[in-house]
C-alpha atoms as one frame of an Amber mdcrd trajectory, in Angstrom:
protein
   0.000   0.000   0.000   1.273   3.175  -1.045   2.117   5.757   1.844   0.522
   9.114   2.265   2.154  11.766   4.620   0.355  14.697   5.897   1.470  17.160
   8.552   3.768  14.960  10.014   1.787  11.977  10.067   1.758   8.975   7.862
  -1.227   6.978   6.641  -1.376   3.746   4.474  -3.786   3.809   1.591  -5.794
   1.363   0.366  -5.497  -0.035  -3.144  -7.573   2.083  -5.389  -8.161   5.107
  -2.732  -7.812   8.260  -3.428  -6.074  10.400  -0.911  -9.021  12.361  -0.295
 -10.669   9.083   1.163  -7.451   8.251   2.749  -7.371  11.529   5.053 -10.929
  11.516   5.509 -10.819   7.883   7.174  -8.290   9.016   9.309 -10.413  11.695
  10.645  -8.681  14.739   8.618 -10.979  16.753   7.301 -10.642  18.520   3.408
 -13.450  20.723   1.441 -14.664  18.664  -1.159 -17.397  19.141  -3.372 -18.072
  17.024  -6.394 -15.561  14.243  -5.589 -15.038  13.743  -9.460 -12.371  15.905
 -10.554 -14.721  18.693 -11.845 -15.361  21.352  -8.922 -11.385  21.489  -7.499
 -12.842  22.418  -3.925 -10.578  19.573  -2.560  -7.411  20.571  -4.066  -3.809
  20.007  -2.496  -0.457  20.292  -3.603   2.207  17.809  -3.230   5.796  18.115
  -1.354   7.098  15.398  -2.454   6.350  11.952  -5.022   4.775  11.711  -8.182
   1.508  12.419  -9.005  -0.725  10.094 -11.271  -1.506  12.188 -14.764  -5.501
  12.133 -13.455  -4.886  13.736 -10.596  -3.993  17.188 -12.508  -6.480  16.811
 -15.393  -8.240  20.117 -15.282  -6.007  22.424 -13.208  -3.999  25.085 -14.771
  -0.321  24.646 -16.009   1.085  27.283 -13.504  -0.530  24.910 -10.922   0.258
  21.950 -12.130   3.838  22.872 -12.062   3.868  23.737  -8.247   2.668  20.751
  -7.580  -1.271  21.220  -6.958  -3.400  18.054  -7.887  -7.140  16.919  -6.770
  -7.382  14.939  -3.929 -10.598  13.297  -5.286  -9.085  11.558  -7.833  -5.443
  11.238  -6.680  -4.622   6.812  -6.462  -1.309   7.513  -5.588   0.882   4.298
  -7.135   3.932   5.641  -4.855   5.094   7.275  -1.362   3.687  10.812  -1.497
   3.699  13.854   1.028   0.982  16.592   0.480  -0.269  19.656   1.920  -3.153
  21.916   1.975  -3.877  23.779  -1.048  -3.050  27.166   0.300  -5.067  28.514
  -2.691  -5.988  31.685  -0.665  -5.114  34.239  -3.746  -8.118  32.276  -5.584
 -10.592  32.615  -2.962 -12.795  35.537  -2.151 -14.654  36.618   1.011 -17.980
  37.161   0.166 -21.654  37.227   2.460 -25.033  36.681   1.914 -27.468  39.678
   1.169 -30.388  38.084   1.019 -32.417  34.336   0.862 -35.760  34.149  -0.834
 -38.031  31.192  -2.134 -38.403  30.544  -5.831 -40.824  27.899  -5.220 -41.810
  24.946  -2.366 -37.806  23.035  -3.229 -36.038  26.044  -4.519 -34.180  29.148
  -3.130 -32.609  32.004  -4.748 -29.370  32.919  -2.376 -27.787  36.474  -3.529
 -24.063  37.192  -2.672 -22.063  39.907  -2.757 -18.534  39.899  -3.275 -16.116
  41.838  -0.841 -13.982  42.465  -4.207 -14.590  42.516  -8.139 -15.388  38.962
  -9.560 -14.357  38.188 -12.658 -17.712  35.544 -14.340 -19.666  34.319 -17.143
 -22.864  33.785 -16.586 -23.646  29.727 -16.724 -20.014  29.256 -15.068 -20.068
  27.642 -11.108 -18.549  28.899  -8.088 -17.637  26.256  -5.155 -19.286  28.022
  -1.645 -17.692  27.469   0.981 -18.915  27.811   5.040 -16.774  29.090   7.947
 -16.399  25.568   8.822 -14.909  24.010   5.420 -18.352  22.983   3.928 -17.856
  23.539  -0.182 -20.425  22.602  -2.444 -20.511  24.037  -6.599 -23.373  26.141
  -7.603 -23.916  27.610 -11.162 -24.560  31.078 -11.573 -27.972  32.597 -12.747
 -26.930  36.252 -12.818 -25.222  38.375 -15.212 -22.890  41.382 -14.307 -24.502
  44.509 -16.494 -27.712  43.016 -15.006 -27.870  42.168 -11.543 -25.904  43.710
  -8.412 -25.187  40.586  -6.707 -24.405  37.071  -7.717 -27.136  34.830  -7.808
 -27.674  31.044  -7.011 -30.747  28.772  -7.051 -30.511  25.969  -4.249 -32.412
  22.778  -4.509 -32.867  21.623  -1.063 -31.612  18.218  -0.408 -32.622  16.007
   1.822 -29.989  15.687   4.406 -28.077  18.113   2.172 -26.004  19.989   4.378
 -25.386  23.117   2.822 -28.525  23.177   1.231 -30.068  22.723   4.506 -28.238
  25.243   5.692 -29.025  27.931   2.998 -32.852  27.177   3.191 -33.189  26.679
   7.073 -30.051  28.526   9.242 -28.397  30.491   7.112 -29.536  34.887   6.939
 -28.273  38.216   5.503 -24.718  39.110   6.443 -23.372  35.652   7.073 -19.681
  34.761   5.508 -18.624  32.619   2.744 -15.914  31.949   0.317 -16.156  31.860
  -2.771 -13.440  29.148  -4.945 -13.507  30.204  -8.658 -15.667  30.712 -10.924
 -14.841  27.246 -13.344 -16.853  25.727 -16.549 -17.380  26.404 -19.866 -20.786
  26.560 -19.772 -21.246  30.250 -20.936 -22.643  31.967 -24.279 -19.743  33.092
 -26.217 -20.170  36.267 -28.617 -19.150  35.947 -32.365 -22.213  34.149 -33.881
 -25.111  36.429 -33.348 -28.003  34.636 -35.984 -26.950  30.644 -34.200 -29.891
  29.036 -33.212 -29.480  28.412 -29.167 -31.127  25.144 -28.138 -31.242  25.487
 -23.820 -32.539  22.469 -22.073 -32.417  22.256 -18.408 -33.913  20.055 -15.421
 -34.611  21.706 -11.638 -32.037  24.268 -10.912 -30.458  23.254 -14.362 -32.607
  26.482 -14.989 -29.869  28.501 -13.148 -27.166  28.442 -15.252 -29.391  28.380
 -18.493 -31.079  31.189 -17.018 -27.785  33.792 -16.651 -27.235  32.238 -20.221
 -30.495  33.221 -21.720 -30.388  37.013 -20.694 -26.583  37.121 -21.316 -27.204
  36.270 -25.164 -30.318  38.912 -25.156 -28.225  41.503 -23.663 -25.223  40.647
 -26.029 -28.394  41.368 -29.089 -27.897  37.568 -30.162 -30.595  38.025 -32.999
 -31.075  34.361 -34.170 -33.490  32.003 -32.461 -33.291  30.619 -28.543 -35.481
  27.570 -27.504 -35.590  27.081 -23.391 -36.867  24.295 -22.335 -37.770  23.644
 -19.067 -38.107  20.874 -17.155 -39.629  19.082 -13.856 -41.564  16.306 -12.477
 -44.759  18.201 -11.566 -45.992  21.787 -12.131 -44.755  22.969  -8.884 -40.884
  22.623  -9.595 -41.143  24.798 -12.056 -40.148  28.007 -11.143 -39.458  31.665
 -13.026 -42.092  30.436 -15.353 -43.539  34.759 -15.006 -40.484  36.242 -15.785
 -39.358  33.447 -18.568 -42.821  34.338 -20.246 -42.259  38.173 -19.620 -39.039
  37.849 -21.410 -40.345  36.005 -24.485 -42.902  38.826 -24.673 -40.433  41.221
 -24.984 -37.934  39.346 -27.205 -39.725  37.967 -30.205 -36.195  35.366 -30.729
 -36.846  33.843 -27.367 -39.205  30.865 -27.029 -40.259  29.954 -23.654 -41.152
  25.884 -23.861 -42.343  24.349 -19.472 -42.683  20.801 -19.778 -43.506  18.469
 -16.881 -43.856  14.762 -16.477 -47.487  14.497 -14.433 -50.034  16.473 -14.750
 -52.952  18.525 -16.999 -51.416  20.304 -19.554 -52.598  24.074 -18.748 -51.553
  27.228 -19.855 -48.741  26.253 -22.554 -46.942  23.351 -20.014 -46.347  20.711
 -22.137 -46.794  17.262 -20.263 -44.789  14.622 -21.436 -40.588  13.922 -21.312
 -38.170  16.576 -22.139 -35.912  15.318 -24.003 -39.086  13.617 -26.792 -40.665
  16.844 -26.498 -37.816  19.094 -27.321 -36.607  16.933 -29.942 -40.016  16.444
 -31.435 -40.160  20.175 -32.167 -36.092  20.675 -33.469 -35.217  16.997 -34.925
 -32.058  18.522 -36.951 -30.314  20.471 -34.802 -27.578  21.108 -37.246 -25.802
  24.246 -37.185 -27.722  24.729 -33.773 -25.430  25.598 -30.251 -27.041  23.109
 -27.708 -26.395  24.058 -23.524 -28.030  21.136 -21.172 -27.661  21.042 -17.537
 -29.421  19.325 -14.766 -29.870  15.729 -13.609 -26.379  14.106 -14.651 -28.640
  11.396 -16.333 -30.617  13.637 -18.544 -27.325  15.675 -19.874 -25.915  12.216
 -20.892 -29.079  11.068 -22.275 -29.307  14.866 -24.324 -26.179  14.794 -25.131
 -26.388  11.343 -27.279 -29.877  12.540 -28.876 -28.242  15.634 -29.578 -25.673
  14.837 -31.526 -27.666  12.300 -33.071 -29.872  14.746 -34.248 -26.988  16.317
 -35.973 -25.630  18.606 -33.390 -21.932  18.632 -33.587 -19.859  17.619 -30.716
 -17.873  20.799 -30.361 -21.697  22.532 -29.903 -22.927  20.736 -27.112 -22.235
  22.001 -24.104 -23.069  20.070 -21.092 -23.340  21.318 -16.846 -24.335  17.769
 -15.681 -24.928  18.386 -11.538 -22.805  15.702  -9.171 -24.638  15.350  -6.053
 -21.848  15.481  -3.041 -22.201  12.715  -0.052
């Protein structure tokens, strides 16, 4: 078993464990979000060994060459000493202005930044508590539009952070903020593309920032959202999604649920047949899906199958942390 020292201490790790696992069953505690390689809450740097190619996927060159790797997906194959990240310069001190509900499930949790933050709209921020607690969050606003950043939060049962946001947490209280990270952003430079936006539950935040970031930007060719839930009550900004298509005669507003009466243009019946049923070529199309990790892989194969290419599909699946 490969050997992983820590402050002093040395710990054996099992075959096929990640060092994150290995500190945590030791009692050491780490922030750690997705635990898949994608948020880089639970990032640490390295003293001394080497460092499986995996464990640096993702991270930046200047950090990959002092060392820092992901602790979630570091299987060490050899002796290796690590430390804390120490990636204070990357962090910002933030606090909460304000917590309101967006529907029975959903809250929309605005932060303000105690410096300028750099962000695309559609990108993700890791939060983290006072006490450590990260977890990644896509962003619904967009600077030139909205004063504070902007997060929708699903609660979860036994979610701890989301359990915190909806039930403990109030105006004023401190967070960090790790990032932002993600491609999933509109990018200027095609103004008449056809924007295909699917999204699940708070799938709608990131889609959302997207959808008034290509308004704002004047993107003049078509955009399709569809939106979509279970039942009719987790939908949520249906008023201001249909305000906006009234004012933008490119935007098409398309609510679908699973179970229910259809009523007042809420299609029942699965996203993804729906959607498709209504855009079957989506060549030439730019295609954004986020929401239940199972849905963006299912999209993402009907997608391309319905002609959209590869390098136009981009994908926000959500990772639900332990």
């Amino acid at each position: 078993m490969p050997e992983v020292r820590f402050e002093g201490l040395a710990y054996a790790c099992g075959d096929s464990e990640t060092v994150l696992s290995c500190l945590e069953r030791n009692g050491i505690e780490v922030p750690a979000s997705c635990r898949a390689g994608v948020c880089q809450t639970c990032i640490m740097r390295s003293v001394e060994g080497d460092l499986p190619k995996l464990a640096q996927q993702g991270l930046k060159e200047t950090l990959r060459a002092q060392g820092y790797f992901l602790s979630c997906v570091c299987v060490p194959s050899a002796p290796l000493e690590v430390t804390r990240g120490g990636l204070e310069s990357l962090q910002t001190a933030a606090h909460i202005v304000s917590i309101s509900p967006l529907n029975e499930t959903v809250v929309k949790v605005e932060v303000t930044c105690d410096k300028p933050l750099d962000y695309r709209p559609g990108q993700f921020l890791n939060l983290l508590r006072p006490d450590g607690l990260a977890r990644s969050y896509s962003i619904a606003s967009v600077p030139n539009l909205d004063s504070h950043l902007v997060f929708h939060v699903a609660e979860v049962p036994d979610g701890r952070m989301s359990g915190w946001l909806h039930n403990q947490a109030s105006t004023g209280d401190e967070v960090t903020l790790l990032g932002p990270q993600g491609e999933c952003f509109y990018v200027e430079g095609q103004p008449e593309q056809p924007l295909f936006l699917l999204g699940t539950g708070t799938g709608l935040a990131p889609l959302y920032g997207i959808l008034r970031d290509a308004l704002a930007k004047d993107h003049s060719g078509p955009i399709h959202l569809f939106q979509g839930s279970p039942v009719r009550s987790g939908l949520y900004l249906v008023d201001e999604l249909r305000a906006l298509e009234t004012e933008h005669e490119q935007f098409h507003y398309h609510p679908c649920i699973l179970e229910g009466d259809e009523h007042s243009g809420i299609h029942v019946g699965p996203i993804d047949a729906f959607s498709l049923k209504r855009f079957p070529d989506l060549s030439g199309w730019r295609v954004f899906l986020c929401g239940h990790p199972d849905l963006v892989k299912l999209m993402q194969r009907k997608a391309y199958l319905a002609r959209a290419s590869l390098n136009e599909i981009v994908a926000d699946a959500f990772i639900a942390s332990p």
